[in-house]
C-alpha angles and dihedrals in degrees: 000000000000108000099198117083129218130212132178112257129190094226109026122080111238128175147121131263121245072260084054087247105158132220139188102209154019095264091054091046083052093048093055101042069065098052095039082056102050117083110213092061116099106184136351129192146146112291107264083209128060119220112242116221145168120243127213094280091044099255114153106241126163132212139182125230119224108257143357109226120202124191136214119244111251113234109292095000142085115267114255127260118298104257119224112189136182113217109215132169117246093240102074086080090031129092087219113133086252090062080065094067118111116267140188094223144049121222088248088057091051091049095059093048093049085053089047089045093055110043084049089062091040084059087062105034104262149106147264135207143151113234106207131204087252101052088043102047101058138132084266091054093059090040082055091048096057095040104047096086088056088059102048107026099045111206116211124286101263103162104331091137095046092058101046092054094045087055096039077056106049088028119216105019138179119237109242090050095049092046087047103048080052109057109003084190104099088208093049089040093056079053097059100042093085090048081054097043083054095061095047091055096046087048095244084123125043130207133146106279097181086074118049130279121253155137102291095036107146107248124201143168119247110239 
């Protein structure tokens, strides 16, 4: 049972994943759009269990990180650790305006949970880690934003062959040329791009995600 409640709230974003994962605010949402994205994660939810701590006085509290992540075994080995992570925004350590606003906890505080937080997982094999707003809202983040529906919702298979092996022929290619070389109809070439943003989300083609994705982004085929 899931130990973290949730309540509406007028400001903050809450919502559930197409999993019915919920979050509590626009930075998780960010973060699972992520995890739904990677592929060698197999689930991720809230924590059923709350990490007990002690506060500055000494005073026994307990919190709940954010999500438990669980990873698929790769062929002919043991899966990896469980994950549990803890999604914070970059301006708790920044001097930005926003590190001003009022908050419930001191860094020290956060320290302590973070400790406690650790050596709970390490008890049962796993991990800890502390996922943060800049490693989270990146280029990649957008691409997977855009991909992602791609990924989960399939479209049918309209050319996907034809343009693998047109790139596995002319080798790295940038888009427009490839899509152009395609279909040099502009109308049947807006056809074929979701067959293409299809592939790129399924990894049958390959381009560099961590910048954005465009029009002359370089397209290749995995060997």
């Amino acid at each position: 049972m899931i130990t973290r409640k949730f309540r509406s709230s007028p400001v903050k974003v809450t919502g559930l994943t197409p999993d019915h994962v919920p979050f509590e605010s626009s930075l998780e949402e960010d973060c699972f759009f992520l995890l739904r994205f990677q592929e060698d994660v197999e689930t991720f939810d809230r924590p059923s269990e709350a990490v007990p701590w002690l506060d500055v006085t000494g005073v026994r509290r307990t919190y709940t990180p954010d999500v438990l992540i669980t990873f698929k075994a790769p062929e002919g080995a043991e899966a990896p650790p469980k994950l549990l992570a803890e999604i914070k925004p970059d301006f708790a350590d920044d001097d930005s305006p926003r590190a001003r606003l009022p908050t419930r906890e001191t860094d020290e505080e956060r320290r302590m949970k973070w400790a406690a937080a650790k050596n709970f997982a390490k008890l049962r094999g796993w991990e800890f880690d502390v996922f943060r707003e800049s490693d989270i809202r990146t280029p990649f983040l957008k691409n997977v934003k855009f991909l992602i529906r791609h990924l989960e919702r399939p479209n049918k298979d309209r050319g996907a062959e034809r343009l693998i092996d047109a790139l596995k022929a002319r080798g790295p290619t940038p888009m427009h040329a490839l899509m152009f070389e395609m279909e040099p109809d502009r109308y049947k070439r807006a056809l074929l791009y979701p067959t293409l943003y299809a592939c790129i989300a399924f990894g049958r083609i390959t381009t560099d995600l961590k910048v954005l994705l465009k029009n002359d982004s370089l397209l290749t085929v995995p060997t």
